[in-house]
C-alpha positions as CSV (number, residue, x, y, z in Angstrom):
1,X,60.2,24.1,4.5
2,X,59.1,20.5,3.7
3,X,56.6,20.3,0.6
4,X,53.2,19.3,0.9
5,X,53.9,16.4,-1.7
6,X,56.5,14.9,0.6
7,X,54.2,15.0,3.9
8,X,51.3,13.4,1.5
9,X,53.4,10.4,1.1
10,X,54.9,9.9,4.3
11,X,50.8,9.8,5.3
12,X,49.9,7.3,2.9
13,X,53.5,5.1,3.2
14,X,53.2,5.0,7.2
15,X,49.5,4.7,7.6
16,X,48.8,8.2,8.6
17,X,46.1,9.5,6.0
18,X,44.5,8.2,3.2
19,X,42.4,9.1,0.4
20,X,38.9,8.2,0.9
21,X,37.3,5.8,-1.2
22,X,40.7,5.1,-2.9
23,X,39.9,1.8,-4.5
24,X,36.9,3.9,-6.4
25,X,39.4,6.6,-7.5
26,X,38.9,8.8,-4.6
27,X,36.2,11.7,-3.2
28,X,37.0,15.0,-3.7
29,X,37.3,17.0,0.0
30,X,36.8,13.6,2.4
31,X,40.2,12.0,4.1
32,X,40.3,8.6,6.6
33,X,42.7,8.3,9.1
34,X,44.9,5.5,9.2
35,X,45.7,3.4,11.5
36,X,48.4,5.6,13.2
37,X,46.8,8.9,12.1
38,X,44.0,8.2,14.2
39,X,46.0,8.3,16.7
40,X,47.9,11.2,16.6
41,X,44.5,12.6,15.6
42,X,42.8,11.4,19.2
43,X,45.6,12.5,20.9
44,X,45.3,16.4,19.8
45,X,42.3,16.2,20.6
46,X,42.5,14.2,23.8
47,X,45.3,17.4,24.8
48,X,43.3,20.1,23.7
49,X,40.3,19.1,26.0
50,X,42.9,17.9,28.9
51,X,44.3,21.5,28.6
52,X,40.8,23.4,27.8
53,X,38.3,21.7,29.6
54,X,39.7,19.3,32.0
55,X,42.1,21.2,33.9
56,X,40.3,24.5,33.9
57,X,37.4,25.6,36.6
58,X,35.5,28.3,34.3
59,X,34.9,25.1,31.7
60,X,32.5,22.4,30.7
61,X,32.0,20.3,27.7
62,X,28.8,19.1,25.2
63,X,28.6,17.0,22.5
64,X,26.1,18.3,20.1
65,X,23.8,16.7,17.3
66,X,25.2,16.7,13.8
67,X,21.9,17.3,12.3
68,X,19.6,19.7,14.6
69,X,16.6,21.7,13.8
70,X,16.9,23.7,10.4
71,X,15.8,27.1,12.8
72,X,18.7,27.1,14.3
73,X,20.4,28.1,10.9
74,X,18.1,30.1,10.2
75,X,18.9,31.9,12.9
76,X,22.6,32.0,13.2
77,X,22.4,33.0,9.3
78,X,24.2,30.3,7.9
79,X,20.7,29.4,5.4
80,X,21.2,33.1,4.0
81,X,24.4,34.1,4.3
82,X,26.8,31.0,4.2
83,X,27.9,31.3,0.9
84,X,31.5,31.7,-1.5
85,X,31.3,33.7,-4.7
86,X,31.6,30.9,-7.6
87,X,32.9,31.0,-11.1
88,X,33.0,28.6,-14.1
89,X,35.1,28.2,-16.7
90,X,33.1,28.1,-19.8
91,X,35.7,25.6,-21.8
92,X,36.8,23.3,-19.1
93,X,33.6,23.7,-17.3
94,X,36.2,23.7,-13.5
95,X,34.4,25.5,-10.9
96,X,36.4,27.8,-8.4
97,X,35.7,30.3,-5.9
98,X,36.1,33.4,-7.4
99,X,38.3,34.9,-4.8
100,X,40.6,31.9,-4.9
101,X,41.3,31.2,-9.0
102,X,44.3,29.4,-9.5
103,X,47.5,30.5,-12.0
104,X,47.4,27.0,-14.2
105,X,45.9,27.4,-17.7
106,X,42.9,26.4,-18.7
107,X,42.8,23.1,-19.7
108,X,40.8,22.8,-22.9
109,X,42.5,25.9,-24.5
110,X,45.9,26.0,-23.0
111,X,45.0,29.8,-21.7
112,X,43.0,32.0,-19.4
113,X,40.0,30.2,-18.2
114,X,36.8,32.0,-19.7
115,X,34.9,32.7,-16.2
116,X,31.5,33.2,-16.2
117,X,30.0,36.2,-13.4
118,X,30.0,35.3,-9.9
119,X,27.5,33.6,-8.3
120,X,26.5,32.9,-4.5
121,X,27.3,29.0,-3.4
122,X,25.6,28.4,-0.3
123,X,28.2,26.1,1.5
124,X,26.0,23.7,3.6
125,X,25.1,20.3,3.1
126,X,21.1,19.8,2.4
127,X,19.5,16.8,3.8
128,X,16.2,15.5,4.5
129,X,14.2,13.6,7.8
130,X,11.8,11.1,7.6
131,X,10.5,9.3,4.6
132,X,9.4,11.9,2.4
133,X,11.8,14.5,1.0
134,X,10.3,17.3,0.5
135,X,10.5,21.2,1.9
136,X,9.0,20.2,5.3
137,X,11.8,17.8,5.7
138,X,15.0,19.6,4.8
139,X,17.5,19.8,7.0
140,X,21.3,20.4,7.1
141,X,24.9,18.5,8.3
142,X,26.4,21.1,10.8
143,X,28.5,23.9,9.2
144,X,30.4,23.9,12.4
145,X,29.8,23.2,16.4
146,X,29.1,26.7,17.5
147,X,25.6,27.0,17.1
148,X,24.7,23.9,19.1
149,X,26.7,25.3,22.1
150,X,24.2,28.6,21.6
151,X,21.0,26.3,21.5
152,X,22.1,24.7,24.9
153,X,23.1,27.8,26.7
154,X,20.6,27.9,29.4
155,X,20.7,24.0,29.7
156,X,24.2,24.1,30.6
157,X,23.7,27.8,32.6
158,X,20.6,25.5,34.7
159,X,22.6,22.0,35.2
160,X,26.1,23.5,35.8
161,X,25.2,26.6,38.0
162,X,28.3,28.1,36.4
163,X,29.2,32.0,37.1
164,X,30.3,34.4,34.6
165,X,33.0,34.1,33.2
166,X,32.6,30.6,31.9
167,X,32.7,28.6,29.0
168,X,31.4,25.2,26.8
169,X,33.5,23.3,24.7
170,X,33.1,21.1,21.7
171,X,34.7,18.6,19.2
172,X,33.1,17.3,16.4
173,X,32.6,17.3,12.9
174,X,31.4,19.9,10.6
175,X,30.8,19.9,7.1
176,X,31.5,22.5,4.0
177,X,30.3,21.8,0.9
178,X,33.5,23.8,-0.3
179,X,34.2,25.2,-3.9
180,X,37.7,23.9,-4.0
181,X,38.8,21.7,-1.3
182,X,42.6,21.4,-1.5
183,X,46.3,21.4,-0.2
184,X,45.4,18.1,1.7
185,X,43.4,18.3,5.1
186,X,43.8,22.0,4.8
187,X,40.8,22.9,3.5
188,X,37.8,19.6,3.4
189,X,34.6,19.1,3.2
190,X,34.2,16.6,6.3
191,X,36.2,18.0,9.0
192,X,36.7,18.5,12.8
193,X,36.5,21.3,15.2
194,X,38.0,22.4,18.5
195,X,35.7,25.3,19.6
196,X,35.2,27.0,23.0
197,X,32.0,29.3,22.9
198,X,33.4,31.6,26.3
199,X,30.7,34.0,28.2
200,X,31.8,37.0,29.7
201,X,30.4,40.0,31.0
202,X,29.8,42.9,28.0
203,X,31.9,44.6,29.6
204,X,35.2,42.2,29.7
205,X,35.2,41.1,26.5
206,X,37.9,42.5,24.9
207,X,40.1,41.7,28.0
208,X,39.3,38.4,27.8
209,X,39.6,38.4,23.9
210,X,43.4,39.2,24.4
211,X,43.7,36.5,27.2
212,X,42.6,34.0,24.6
213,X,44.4,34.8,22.1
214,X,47.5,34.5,23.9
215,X,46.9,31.3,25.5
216,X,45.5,29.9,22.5
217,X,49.0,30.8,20.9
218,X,51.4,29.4,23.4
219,X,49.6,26.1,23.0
220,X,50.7,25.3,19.9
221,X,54.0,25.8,21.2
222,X,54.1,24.1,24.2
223,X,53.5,21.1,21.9
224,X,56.4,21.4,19.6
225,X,55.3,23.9,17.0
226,X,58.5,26.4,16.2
227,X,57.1,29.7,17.6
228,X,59.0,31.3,14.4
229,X,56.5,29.5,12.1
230,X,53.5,30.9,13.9
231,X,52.3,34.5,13.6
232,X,49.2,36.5,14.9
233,X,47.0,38.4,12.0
234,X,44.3,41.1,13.2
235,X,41.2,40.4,10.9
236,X,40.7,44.0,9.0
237,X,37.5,45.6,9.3
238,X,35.9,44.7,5.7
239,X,36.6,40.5,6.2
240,X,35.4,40.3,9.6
241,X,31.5,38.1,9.9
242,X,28.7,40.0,10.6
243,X,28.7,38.8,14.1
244,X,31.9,38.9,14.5
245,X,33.1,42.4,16.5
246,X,36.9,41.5,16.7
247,X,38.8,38.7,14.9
248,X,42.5,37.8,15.5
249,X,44.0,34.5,13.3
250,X,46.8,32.2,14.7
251,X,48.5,31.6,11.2
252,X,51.3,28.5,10.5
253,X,54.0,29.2,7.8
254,X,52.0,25.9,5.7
255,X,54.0,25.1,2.6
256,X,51.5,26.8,0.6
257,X,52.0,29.8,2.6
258,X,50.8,31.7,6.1
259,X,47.2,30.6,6.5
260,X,44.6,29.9,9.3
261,X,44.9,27.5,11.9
262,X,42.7,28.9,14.8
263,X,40.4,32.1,15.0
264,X,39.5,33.7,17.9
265,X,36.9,36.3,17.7
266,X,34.8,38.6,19.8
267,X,31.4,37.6,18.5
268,X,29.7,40.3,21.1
269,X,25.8,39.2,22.0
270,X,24.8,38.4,18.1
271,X,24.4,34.5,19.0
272,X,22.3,34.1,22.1
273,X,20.4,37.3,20.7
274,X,19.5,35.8,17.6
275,X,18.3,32.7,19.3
276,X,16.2,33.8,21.7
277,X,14.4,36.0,19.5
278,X,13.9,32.9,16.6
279,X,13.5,30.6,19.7
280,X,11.4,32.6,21.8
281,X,13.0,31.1,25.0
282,X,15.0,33.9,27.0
283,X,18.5,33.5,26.7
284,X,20.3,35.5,29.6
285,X,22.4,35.3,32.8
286,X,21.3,36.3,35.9
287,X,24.3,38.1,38.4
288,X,23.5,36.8,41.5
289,X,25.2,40.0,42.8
290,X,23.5,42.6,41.0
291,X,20.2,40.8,40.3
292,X,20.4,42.3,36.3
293,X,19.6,39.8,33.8
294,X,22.6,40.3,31.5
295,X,22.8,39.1,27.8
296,X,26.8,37.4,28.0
297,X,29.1,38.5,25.1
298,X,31.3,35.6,23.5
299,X,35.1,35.2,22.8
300,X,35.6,32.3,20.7
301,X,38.5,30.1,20.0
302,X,37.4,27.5,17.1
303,X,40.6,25.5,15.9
304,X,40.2,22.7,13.4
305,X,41.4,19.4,14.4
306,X,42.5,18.3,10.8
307,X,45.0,21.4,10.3
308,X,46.3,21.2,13.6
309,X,47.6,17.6,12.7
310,X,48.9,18.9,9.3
311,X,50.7,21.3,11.2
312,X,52.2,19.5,14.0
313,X,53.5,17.1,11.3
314,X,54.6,19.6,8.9
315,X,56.6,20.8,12.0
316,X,57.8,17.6,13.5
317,X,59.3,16.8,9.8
318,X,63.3,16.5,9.7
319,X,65.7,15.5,7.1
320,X,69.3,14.7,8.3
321,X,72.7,13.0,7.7
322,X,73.7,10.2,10.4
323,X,76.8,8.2,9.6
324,X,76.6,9.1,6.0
325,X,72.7,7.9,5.3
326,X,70.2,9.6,4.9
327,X,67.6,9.8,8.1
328,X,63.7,11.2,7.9
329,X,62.6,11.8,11.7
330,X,59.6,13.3,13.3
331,X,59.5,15.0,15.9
332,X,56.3,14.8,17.6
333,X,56.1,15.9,21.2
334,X,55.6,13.0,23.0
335,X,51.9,13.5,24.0
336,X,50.9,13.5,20.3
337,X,53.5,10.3,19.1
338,X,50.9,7.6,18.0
339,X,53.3,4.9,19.3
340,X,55.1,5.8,22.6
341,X,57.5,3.4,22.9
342,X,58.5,0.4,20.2
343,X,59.8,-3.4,21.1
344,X,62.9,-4.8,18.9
345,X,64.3,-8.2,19.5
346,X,67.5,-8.1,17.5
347,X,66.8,-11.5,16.5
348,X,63.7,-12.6,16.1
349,X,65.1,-16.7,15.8
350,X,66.1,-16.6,19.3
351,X,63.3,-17.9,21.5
352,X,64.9,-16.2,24.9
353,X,65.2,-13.0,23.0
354,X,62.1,-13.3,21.5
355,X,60.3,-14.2,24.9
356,X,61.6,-11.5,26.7
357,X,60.6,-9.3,23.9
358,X,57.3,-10.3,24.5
359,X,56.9,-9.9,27.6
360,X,58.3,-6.1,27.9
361,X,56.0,-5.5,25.1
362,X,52.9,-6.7,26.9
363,X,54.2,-5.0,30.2
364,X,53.8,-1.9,28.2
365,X,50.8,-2.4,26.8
366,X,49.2,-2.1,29.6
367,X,50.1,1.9,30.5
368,X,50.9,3.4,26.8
369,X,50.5,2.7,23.5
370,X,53.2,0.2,22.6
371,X,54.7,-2.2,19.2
372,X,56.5,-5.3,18.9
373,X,58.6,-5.4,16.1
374,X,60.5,-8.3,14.5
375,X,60.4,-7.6,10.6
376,X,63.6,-5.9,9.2
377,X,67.5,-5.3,10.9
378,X,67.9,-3.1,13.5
379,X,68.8,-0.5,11.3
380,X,65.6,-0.6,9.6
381,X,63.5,-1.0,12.3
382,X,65.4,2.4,14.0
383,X,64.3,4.1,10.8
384,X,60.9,3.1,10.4
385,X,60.1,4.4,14.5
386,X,61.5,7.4,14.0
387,X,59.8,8.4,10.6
388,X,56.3,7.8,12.5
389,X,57.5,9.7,15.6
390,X,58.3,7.0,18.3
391,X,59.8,8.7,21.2
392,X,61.4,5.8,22.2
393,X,62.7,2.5,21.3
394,X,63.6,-0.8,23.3
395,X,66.1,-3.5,21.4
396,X,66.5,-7.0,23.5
397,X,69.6,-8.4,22.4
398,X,72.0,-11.1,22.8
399,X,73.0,-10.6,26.3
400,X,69.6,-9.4,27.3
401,X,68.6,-13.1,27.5
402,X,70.3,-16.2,28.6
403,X,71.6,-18.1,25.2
404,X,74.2,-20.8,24.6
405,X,76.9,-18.5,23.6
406,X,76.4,-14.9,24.8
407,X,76.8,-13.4,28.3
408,X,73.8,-12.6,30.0
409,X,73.2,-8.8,32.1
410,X,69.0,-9.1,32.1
411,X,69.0,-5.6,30.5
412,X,68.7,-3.9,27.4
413,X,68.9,-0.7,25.5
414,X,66.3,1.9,25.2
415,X,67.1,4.8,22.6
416,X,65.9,8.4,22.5
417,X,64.5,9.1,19.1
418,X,65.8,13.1,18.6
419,X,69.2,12.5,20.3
420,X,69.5,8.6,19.8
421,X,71.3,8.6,22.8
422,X,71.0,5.0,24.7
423,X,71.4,3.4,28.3
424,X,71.4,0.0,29.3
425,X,68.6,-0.9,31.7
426,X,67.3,-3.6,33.8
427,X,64.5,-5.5,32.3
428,X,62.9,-5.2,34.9
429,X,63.5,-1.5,34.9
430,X,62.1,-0.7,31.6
431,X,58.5,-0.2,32.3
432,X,58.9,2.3,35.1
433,X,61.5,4.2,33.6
434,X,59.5,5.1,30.1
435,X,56.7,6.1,32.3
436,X,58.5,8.5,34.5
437,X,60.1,10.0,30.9
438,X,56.9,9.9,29.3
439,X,54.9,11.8,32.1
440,X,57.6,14.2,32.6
441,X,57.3,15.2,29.3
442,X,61.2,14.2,28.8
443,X,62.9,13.3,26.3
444,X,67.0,12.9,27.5
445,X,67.5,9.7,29.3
């Protein structure tokens, strides 16, 4: 198993994550993309909602408000009960969530920390509207996306004319004002959330909880993820939410250890129940078979967006030997690869080489994410695609292009990044061939 510390600085070396605010000596919790993190970022989610949304029937999407009326909180019972235990250490004065204390001594007296009792931490993010802040005007940054898929039940039930079963999906940002944020994107305090919010009769919810969970499970792997480093966990009775009636965890072997990357619980009628009574507006499905007006129960997959890319890149990590050097690869399925394909002229003083080059390079742009690169040896350049996760790679040499002293085919090599097999194609060739490879999800040429 890679260590986090290595996966940190392959982020922050290849312009995958960085610390926020870096130049000011960082902020605890809070992570920006770089420029090729934000692309493998977009394109988990981009699959996700191709997979969950797009190519379903019983699915529709919403994009919620951040900041929405402070009721609604009080109603899902987030304002009273979305809190951590938290403890302080009297001599180093470190805060940490008392059911998460950590083995390293204190720091002031080279021991135990002294903790104080435990205290309740409510875990949202106060803010205030209009000009004035005051108690009239407090309001909070979302906890997570579920509750506006609740507010907008009947808005979507009215527009859509969707029958039960059916479900709303959402990504977005949420924020946790969390105790300890740590191990990396693990666990932040601005993060991102996959959540479905899936109605179903009372009466087909637990068939439908054990539909989820399985499909929910498969798609991990079906994107690269090693099915030996994923496990299913049943939530025990005494940790599952109040609202929460079952609760199953899709865990990843993270270097820290099994922990969360999607839950998927039965959350029964608790939601639209609790807002139409705060509300007062009538929350409820009509069966157009039955006439009975019927309260829907919920199944809920909610995955976060940030640990699903630390785990498809703790995953797609490889270390190996190749001709007696050392080679760092990853392997990303080629839907989530940042760059699909990457440009080398071997010599970038050759202005036929270097035109032709060009040109493939701006062919591609055109259907996939493409680079042109010209700034190290071959070698290098080999090494630096696969370490981001470039599925492919396409070197114009010296008989790609007419020059004084080398005989000219018109084609080049393309080379497959996990194999590092290669063909010679046409030029002309090159364009249509990645794209078949690409969309077929390939990756032997």
């Amino acid at each position: 198993m890679v260590e986090m510390e290595t996966i940190v600085s392959l982020c922050k070396r290849r312009g995958f994550i960085f610390q926020s605010s870096e130049i000011y000596g960082g902020f605890g919790g809070f992570w920006d993309y770089g420029p090729l993190g934000v692309e493998l970022k977009n394109n988990v989610k981009r699959v996700w909602w191709l997979d969950m949304v797009n190519r379903r029937e019983d699915m529709v999407g919403l994009d919620c408000a951040i900041v929405m009326n402070p009721r609604v909180w009080e109603a899902s019972g987030h304002i009273e009960q979305f809190s951590d235990p938290m403890v302080d250490c009297r001599e180093c004065k470190h805060r940490f969530r008392a059911d998460d204390i950590p083995d390293e001594p204190c720091q002031v007296t080279g021991g135990e920390h002294d903790l104080t009792e435990a205290r309740q931490f409510n875990l949202m993010f106060k803010t205030y509207v209009g000009p004035v802040e005051d108690d009239a005007s407090t309001a909070y940054l979302r906890p997570e996306t579920a509750q506006g898929i609740f507010a907008n039940f009947d808005n979507v039930l009215t527009t859509m004319r969707k029958k039960l079963p059916f479900g709303i999906a959402q990504i977005g940002k949420a924020f946790r004002n969390e105790i300890t944020p740590g191990n990396f994107i693990f666990r932040d305090r601005e993060f991102e959330q996959m959540e479905i919010e899936f109605f179903v009769k009372p009466e087909d919810a637990d068939e439908w909880l054990k539909r989820w969970v399985t499909e929910r499970f498969e798609w991990y792997s079906s994107y690269g993820i090693r099915k030996d480093n994923l496990r299913l966990r049943q939530h025990d009775e005494d940790e599952l939410a109040h609202y929460s009636k079952e609760c199953w965890d899709i865990d990843y072997n993270f270097p820290m250890g099994w922990s969360e990357l999607e839950g998927i619980a039965n959350r029964g009628d608790y939601d639209l129940t609790q807002h139409a009574t705060y509300s007062g507006q009538r929350l409820v499905y009509l069966d157009p078979e039955t006439k009975e007006h019927i309260v829907p129960h919920v199944i809920e997959p909610s995955a976060g967006v940030d640990r699903s890319v630390l785990a498809f890149l703790i995953d797609a990590y490889h270390q190996e030997i190749v001709r007696k050097d050392k080679r760092t690869v990853l392997r990303l399925h080629p839907e989530l690869a940042p760059v699909k394909v990457a440009v080398l002229p071997l010599a970038r003083n050759r202005p036929p080489i270097v035109e032709m080059a060009r040109k493939i390079a701006a062919d591609l742009y055109k259907y996939m994410p493409a680079m042109y690169d010209d700034t190290a040896s071959i070698g290098r350049l080999y090494r630096r695609q696969d370490e981001i996760g470039t599925p492919f790679c396409v070197t114009v040499d010296h008989q790609s292009a007419i020059t004084d002293d080398e005989k000219y085919d018109g084609k080049v090599t393309i080379r497959e990044r996990d194999s590092m097999e290669q063909i010679r194609v046409d030029a002309s060739q090159v364009v249509q061939k990645l794209r078949e490879q690409l969309e077929e999800g390939s990756k032997t040429l």
